[in-house]
N, C-alpha and C positions, 0 to 999 in steps of 0.2 A: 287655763283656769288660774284662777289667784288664790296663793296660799291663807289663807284663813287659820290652821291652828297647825303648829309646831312643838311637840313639846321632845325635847332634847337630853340625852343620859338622862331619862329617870329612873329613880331605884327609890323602892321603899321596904325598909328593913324594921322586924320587929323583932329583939333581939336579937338573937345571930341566924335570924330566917330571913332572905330575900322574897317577897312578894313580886317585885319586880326588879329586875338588873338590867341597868343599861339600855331603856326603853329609847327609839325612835322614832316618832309617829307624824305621821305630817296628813293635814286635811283640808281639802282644796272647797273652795266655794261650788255649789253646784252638784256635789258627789256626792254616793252614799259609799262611805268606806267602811266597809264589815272589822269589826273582832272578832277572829274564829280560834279556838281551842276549846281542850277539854276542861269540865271543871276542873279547878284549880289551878287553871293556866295562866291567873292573873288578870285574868279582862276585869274585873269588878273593881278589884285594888286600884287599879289606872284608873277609869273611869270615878271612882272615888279621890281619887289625887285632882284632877281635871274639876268636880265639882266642888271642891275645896272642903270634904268631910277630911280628907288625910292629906296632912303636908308631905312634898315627897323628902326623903332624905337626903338624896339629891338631885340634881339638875334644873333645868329651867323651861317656861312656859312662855307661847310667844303666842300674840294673837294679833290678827294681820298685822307681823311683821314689828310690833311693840310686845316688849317684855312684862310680864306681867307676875302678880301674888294674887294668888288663890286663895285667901286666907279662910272662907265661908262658903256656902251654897250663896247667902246673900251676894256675896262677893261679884258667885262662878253669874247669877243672875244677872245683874249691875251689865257684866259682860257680855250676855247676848248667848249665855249657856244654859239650856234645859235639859233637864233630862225625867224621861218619864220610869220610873222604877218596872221589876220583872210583879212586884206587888203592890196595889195602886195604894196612892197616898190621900184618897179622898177621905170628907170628915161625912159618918156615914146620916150622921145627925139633919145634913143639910142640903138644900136643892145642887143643881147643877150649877145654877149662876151665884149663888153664895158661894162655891165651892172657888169658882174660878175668878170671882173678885178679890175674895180672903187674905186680905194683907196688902194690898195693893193700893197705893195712893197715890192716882193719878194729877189733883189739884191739891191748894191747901183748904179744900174748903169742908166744914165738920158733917155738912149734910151729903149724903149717897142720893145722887142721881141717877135712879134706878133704873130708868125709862130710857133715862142717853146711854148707857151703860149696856145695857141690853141690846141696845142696837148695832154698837159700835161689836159688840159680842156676837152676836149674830152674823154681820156682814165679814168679820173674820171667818166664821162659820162657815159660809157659804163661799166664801172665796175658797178654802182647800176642802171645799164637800167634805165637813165633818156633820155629820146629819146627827144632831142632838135637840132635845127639847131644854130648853131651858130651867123649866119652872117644875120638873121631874124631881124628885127625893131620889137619891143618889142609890136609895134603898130598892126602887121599882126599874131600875134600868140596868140593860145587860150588859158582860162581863164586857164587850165589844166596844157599846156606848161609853161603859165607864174609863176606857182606854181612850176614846177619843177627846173624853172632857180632860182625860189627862196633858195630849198634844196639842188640848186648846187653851188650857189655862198655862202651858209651856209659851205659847207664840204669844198669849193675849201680856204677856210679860218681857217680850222684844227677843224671845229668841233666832236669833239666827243659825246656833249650833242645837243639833236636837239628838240628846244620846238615847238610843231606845235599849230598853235591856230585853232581851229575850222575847220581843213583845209577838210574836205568833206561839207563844208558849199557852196562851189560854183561848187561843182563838179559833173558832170553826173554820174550814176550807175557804168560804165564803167569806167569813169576816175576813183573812190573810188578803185575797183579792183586794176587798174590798180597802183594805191599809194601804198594800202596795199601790194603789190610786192616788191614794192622799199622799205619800210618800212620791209619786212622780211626780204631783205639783208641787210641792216643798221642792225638791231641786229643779220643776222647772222654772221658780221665781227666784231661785238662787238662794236656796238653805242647804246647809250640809247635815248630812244624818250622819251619829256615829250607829251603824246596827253591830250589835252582839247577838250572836249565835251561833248554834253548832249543827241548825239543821242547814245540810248541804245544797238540797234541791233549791229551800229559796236562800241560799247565799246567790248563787250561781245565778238564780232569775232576778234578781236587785241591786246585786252590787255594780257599783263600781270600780272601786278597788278593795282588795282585802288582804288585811296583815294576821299574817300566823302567831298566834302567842304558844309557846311549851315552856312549861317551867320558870313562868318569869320572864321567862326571853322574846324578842322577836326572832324567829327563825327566818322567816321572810316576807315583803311588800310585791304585792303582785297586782297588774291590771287583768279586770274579770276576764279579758278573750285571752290573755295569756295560759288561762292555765286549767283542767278537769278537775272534775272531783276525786277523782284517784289522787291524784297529786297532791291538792287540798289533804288531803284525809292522811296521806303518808308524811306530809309535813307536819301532822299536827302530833303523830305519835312517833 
């Protein structure tokens, strides 16, 4: 597999608190590479350095293999970076396709072409079975749907890295299923997932590889058949 995101000694210090020390993370195209720790173990701080809400204090970010500044979300976007938050970021005021057009300007041209627009949205849609209505107020669709317009207005923006925060955290049995689907076609068209989480059964049934976070630190980088959940769970504490 081909490396896709590298990021090397990061540390992010606020005052004389390490959020993160000495971070190494490397994430391969094709992969879903877990963050596992307990709160406070720094997955968020990283993943906020990565979308460019915090610069790190130090170290560096490579993406395939070029160096890069994160200076913005705009920025981590520009780059092929999404990430969908643990609480969604829709505007609740507005359909599903306003939601996921919002700010985006594909031409220079001053009229929205609603009709191209929709389609092209749609057939993203339907390419990673993200089953949403469009023309739905953000207001009448479930916690589920709303998660999916999240991973859709992520890709309909050129994501190729896709960081999910805790996302079976609001989800029924069913819906979880129904993620981990659209999550095997994302790596099987070659997207990288970064997942965060601390429930263990599905780290184990999604990952591909997963890095321990405790205290800031990486304790260790493991391939999913490498290792139990015992293991997992004693590395973390």
């Amino acid at each position: 597999m081909k490396e896709l995101l590298r990021m090397v000694n990061i540390s992010k210090q606020f005052g004389d608190f390490y959020a993160n020390k000495n971070v190494y993370l490397t994430v391969y195209e094709g992969e879903v590479h877990t963050l596992l720790g307990e709160n406070g173990a720094g997955k968020s701080t990283l993943m906020n350095v990565l979308i460019g809400l915090y610069q790190p204090t130090e170290g560096e970010i490579y993406l395939r293999g070029k160096k890069v500044r994160l200076d913005s979300p705009k920025t981590a976007v520009k780059y092929g970076i999404g990430m969908v938050h643990q609480h969604f970021m829709l505007v609740e005021a507005m359909t599903v396709f306003e939601n996921i057009i919002l700010g985006v300007t594909h031409d220079s041209s001053f009229f929205i072409n609603r009709d191209k627009l929709k389609k092209e949205i749609q057939e993203l849609a339907d390419r990673y079975d993200l089953e949403i209505e469009l023309d739905k107020p953000v207001t009448e669709i479930s916690v589920g749907e709303q998660q999916r317009v999240e991973i859709l207005k992520a890709l309909y923006r050129g994501a190729d890295l896709l960081i999910l925060d805790e996302p079976t955290a609001v989800l029924t049995d069913i819906e979880v299923k129904g993620l981990f689907q659209i999550i095997r076609k994302l790596i099987a068209e070659n997207k990288s997932i970064i997942f965060i989480s601390h429930k263990m059964r599905e780290v184990l049934e999604i990952s591909t590889e997963i890095t321990v976070l405790r205290a800031g630190q990486v304790v260790k980088t493991l391939k999913r058949e490498e290792t139990t959940g015992q293991d997992l769970a004693n590395l973390m504490i």
